[in-house]
N, C-alpha and C positions, 0 to 999 in steps of 0.2 A: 678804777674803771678798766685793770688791763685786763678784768677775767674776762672769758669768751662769755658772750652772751649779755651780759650784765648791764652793759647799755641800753639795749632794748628793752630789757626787762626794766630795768627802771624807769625809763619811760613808758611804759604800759603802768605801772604801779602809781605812777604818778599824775594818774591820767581819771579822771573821777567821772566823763562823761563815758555810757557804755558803749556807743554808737563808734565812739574817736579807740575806743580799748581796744574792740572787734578788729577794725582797720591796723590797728598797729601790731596787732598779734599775724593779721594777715600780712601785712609786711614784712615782720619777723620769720615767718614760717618761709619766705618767696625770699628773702637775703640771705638765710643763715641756712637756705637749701643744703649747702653742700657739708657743711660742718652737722646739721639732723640728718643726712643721708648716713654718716660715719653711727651716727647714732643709733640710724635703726638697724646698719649692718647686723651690730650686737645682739640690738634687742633681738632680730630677726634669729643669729646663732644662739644664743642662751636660749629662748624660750622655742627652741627648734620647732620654728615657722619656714615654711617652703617659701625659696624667693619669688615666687606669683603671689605671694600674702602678704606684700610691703605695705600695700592701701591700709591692709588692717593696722601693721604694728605705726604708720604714718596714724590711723586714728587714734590710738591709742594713745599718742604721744601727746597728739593736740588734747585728747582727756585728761593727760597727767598734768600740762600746761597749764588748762584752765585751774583743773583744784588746785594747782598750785599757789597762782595767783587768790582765787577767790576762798579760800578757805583756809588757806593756812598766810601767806606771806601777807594779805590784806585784813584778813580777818588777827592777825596780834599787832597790828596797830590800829584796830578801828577805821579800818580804809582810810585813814588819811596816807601823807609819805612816808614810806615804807624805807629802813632800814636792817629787814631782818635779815638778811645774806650779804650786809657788808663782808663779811667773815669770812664769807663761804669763796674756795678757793676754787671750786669745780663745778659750776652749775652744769654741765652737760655732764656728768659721771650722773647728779644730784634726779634731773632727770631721766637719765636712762631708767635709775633705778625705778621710780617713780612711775612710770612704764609699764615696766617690767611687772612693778605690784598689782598696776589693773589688770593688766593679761592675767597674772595667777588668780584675781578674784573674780576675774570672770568667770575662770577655767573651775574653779572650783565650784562655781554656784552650776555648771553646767551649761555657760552661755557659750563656750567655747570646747574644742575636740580635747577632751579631758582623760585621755587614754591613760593608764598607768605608765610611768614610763616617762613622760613628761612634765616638766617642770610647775608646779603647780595641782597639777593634775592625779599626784598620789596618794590624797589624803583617803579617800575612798576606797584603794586599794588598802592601805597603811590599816584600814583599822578593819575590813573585811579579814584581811591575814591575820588580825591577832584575834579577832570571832573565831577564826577556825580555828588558830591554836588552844581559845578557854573550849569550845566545843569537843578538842579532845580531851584535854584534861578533866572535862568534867565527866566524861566517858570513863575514862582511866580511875579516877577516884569513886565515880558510884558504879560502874558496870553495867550502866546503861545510859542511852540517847539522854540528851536533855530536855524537855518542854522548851516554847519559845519563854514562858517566864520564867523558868528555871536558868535557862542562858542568859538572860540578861543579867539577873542579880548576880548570877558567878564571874559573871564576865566583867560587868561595874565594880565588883566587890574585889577582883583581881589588881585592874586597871588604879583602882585608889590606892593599892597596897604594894603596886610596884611603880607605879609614876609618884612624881613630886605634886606634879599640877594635872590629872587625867583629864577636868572640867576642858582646860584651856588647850590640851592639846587634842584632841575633837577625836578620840578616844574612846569614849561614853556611850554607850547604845540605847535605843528604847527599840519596841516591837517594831515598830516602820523601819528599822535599820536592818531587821530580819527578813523582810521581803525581797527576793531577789527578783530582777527584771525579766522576761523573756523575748525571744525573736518569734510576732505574729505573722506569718505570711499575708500577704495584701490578697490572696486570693483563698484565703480561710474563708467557707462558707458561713464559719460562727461569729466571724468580725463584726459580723452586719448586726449582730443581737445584740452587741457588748456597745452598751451608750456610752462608753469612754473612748470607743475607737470610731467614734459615728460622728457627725455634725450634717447639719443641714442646712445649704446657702442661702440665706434672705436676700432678694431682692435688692439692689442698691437704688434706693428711691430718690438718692438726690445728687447720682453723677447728670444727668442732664443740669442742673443748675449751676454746678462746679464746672465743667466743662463751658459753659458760659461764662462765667465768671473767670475763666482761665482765660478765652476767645479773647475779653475786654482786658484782661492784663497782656498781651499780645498784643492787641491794637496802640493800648499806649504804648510799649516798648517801640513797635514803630514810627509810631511820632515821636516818641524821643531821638530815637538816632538818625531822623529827618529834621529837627530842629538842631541835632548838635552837629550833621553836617553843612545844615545852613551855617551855621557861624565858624564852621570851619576856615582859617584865616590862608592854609597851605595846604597842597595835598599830600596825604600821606603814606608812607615810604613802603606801607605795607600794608594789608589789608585789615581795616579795622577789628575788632569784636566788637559786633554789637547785642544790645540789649535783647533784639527779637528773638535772635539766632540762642542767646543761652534760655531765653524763655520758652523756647520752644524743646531745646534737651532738656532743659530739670524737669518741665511737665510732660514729657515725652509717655510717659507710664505713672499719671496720677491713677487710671482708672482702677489700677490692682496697688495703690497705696506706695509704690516704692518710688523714691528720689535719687539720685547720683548726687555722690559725693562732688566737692573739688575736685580730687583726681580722676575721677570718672566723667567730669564734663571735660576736663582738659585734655583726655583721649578721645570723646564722642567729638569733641570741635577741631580735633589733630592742628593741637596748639602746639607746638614746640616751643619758638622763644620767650624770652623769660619776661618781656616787659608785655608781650601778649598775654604773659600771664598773670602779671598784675592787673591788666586792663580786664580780664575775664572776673576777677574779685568783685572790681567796682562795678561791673555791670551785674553784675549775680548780685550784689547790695541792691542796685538799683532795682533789680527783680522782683526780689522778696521784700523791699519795701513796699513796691505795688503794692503786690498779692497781699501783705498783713490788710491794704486799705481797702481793697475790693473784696474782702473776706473778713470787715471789722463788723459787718453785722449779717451776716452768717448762722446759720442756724441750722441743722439736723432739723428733719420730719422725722424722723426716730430716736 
């Protein structure tokens, strides 16, 4: 039990109810602050993130977290007790790395700034550079341009005969690899022709309902923190968090779809201390348990 970390994780892994996991990983993330802050320094320098983008590599982290637990460390014992990183001598190296991986496969799928040059972000460069280099060569060998399918097979046909593995190293082209992107101006008069650069807003036919339905999660969050200051036995040393006050910042901007994060409600509520910030968890729990109950039978008109 001396590795870092290793306690809490065991106890999360040991823990079969999902409600008591969530809570203990929230605990985990709000004790071991300062030892994941050292963490995402890293991730933040390797995967050369500006330090105003800690929220992100802070998500990322808690992504690596969950699959960690839920797919790999639970998932080879059959969710029962989990001993698969007795071994393991560094679970915060373990994951940084882990981390690190989602950020490059975001970057790569495009969810993330995937500029060449970045970590993660050079495969698309990496094999655009070696198109132009079969591109010349096939120039050089027949003395003239290539068709798009003339490129591909010289270029595949290269790619196998000088890689080991071409499939696996994302190498391989088809025609969609041959289309390069362009910059539209937003004030192109032809934009408006082109149905791929167009959309048209429907109506949101059931924010009045949801916004009801929000009101009533609101009004309970006030009765709650009116019954839990009735049985308040002392007064307290510092201003409480209560349940209305974060209900009212996460649904602050349901009507354009977007939520704040944990860290984003704990700078909208300019929380600083640390046990305020615990208390903001469980009241955020007790929020979104409403809301699943006021919204368990719910239903779209579209």
């Amino acid at each position: 039990m001396g590795t870092p970390w290793k306690a809490d994780l065991c106890a999360i892994l040991h823990t079969h109810d999902q409600n008591q996991r969530r809570e203990l990983i929230e605990a985990f993330l709000v004790a071991q602050e300062p030892s994941i802050a050292r963490v995402l320094a890293r991730v933040q320098r390797v995967a050369r993130l500006e330090p105003r983008e800690r929220p992100v590599a802070l998500s990322y982290f808690g992504q690596a977290l969950l699959q960690m637990v839920d797919k790999r460390w639970l998932a080879k014992n059959g969710g029962g007790a989990s001993h698969v990183f007795n071994y393991s001598s560094n679970l915060p190296v373990i994951l940084e790395a882990e981390t690190r991986a989602c950020l490059r496969e975001d970057r790569r799928k495009g969810l993330l700034d995937g500029t060449a040059g970045a970590p993660g972000g050079s495969t698309q460069s990496r094999r655009d550079a070696l198109v132009q280099k079969s591109r010349q060569l096939f120039e050089l060998e027949y003395q003239r341009p290539a068709t798009n399918n003339e490129l591909v097979a010289f270029h595949n046909e290269r790619m196998h005969a000088t890689r080991k593995d071409a499939a696996r190293q994302s190498v391989l082209i088809t025609r969609d690899h041959l289309s390069t992107a362009r910059v539209v101006p937003l004030d192109d008069p032809d934009v408006a022709d082109d149905v791929h650069l167009t959309t048209v807003d429907d109506p949101d036919l059931d924010v009045e309902d949801r916004s009801q339905l929000i009101t009533s999660v609101i009004q309970r969050c006030e009765a709650l923190d009116e019954d839990r200051e009735r049985r308040r036995r002392c007064a307290p040393r510092r201003a409480p968090v209560t349940a209305a006050d974060v209900a009212r910042a996460y649904f602050a901007r349901h009507q354009e779809g977007e939520f704040p994060t944990r860290a984003e409600l704990v700078e909208q509520l300019e929380i600083t201390e640390p046990v305020a910030r615990r208390e903001l968890g469980t009241r955020l729990q007790d929020v979104l348990g409403l809301a699943r109950e006021a919204f368990a039978g719910y239903s779209y008109s579209r």
